[in-house]
C-alpha positions in Angstrom: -34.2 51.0 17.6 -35.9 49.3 20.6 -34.0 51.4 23.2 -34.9 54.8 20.7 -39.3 54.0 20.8 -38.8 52.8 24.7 -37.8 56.4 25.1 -41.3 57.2 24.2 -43.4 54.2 24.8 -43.0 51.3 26.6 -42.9 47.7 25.5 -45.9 46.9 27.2 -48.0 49.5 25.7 -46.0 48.4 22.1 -47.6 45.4 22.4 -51.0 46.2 22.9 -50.7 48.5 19.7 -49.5 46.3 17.7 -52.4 43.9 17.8 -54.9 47.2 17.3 -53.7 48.5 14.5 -51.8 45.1 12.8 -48.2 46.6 12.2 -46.6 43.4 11.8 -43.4 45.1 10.1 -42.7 47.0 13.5 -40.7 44.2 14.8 -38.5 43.3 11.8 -38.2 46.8 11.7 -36.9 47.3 15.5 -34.1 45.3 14.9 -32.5 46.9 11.8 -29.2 48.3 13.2 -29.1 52.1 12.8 -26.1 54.8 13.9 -27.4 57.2 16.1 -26.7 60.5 18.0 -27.3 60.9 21.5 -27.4 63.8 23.4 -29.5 65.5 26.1 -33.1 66.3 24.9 -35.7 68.7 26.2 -38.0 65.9 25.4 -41.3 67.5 24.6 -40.3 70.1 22.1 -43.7 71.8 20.7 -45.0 75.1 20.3 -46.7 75.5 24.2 -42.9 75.2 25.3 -41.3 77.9 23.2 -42.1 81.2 24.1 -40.8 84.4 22.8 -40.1 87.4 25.1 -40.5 91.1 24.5 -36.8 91.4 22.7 -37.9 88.0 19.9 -35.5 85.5 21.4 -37.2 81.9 22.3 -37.0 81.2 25.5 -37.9 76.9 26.4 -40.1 76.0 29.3 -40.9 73.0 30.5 -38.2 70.4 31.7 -40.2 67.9 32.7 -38.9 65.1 30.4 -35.3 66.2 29.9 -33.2 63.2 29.0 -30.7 60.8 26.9 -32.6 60.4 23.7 -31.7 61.0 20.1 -30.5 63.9 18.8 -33.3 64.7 16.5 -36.1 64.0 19.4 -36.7 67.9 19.6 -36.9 69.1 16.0 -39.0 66.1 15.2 -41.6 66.6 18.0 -41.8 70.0 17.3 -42.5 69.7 13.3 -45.1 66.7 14.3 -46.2 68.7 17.4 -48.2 70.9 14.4 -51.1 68.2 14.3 -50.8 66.2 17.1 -49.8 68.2 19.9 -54.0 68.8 21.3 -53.0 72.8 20.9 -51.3 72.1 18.1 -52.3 74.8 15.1 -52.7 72.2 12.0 -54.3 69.7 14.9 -58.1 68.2 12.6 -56.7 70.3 9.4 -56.6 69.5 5.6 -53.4 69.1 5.6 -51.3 66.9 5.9 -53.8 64.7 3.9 -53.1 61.1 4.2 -51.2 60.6 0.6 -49.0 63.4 1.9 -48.2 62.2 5.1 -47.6 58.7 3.2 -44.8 60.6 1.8 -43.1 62.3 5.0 -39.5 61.0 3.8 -40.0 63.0 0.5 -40.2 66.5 2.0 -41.1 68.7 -1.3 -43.8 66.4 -1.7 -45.2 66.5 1.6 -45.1 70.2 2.3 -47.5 71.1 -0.6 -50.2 73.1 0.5 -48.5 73.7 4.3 -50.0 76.6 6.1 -46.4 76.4 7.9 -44.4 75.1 5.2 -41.1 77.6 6.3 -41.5 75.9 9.9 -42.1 72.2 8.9 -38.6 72.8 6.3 -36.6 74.6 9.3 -37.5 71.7 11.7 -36.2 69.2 8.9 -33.5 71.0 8.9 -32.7 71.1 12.5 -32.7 67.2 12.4 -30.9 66.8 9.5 -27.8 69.5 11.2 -28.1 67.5 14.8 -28.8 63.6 13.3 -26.7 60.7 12.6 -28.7 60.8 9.3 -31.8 59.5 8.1 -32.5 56.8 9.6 -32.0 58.5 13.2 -34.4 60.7 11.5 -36.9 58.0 10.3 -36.8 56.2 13.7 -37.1 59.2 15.9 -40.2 60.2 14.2 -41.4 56.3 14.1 -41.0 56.2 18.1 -43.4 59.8 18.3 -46.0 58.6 15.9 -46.2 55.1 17.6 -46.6 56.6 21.1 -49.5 59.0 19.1 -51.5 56.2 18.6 -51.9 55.5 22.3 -53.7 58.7 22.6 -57.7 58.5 22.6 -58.0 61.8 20.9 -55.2 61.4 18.2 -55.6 61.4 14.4 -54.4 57.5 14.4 -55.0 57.8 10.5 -52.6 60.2 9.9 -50.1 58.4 12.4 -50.6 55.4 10.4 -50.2 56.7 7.0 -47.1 59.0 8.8 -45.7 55.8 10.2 -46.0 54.7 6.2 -43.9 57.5 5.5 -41.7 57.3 8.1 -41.2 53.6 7.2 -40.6 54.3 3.4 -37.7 56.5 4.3 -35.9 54.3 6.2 -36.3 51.9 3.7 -35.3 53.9 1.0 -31.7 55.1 2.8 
């Protein structure tokens, strides 16, 4: 799980993180063995990078962080990309509220009241189709959320009541 949030966010930076925001559970939670999926990523999957030419088929931009990473790195950015990306459409919205986002494993539940509840679903999907399972799942979007909350102008409420989430699906599979 270490080698999955280094692709993200380094140690150092971990550390400094941990102590803001007191998530003593993060390294018990690092050393749960998990299968995984590797393949090659585009790496920062979100809305800015997809465009759609003149005939509708997407057309990715952007190769900048092309890597190793897990296979459900790009599905998962792109859902989360919806309110933390700094263009990102939901980005300072009502929703996800924070008792939502405390229930990101439990997907019915969290896309009540989505103004892009089709997308959110389809991006689920994608990860479910291309992930090891779950937990890849759970840890993928743990190692985005923890790098959010380096970020001066991120929502780190949401990311911490998203990490919840995140956290309570692992647990639960």
């Amino acid at each position: 799980m270490q080698e999955i949030r280094r692709r993200l966010l380094k140690d150092e930076r971990l550390e400094a993180l941990l102590r803001q925001y007191d998530l003593e559970w993060v390294g018990e939670f690092e050393k749960a063995p998990i299968q995984t999926r590797w393949c090659c990523t585009h790496g920062d999957m979100h809305g800015e990078n997809v465009l759609v030419s003149a005939d509708g088929s997407a057309v990715i931009i952007d190769y900048g962080d092309v890597g190793e990473a897990t296979a459900s790195l790009d599905p998962i950015t792109l859902e989360l990309s919806l309110v933390f990306h700094p263009k990102g459409p939901l980005r300072g919205g009502a929703w996800p509220s924070h008792a939502q986002a405390a229930s990101w494993g439990n997907l019915d539940q969290y896309v009540q009241g989505c103004p892009a509840e089709t997308f959110v679903r389809e991006c689920r999907a994608w990860a479910g189709r291309t992930a090891a399972g779950n937990r890849e799942i759970a840890v993928t979007a743990y190692a985005y959320l923890m790098r959010q909350l380096k970020y001066e102008d991120a929502d780190k409420g949401l990311a911490l009541a998203l990490l919840a989430g995140v956290k309570a699906l692992f647990d639960a599979t």
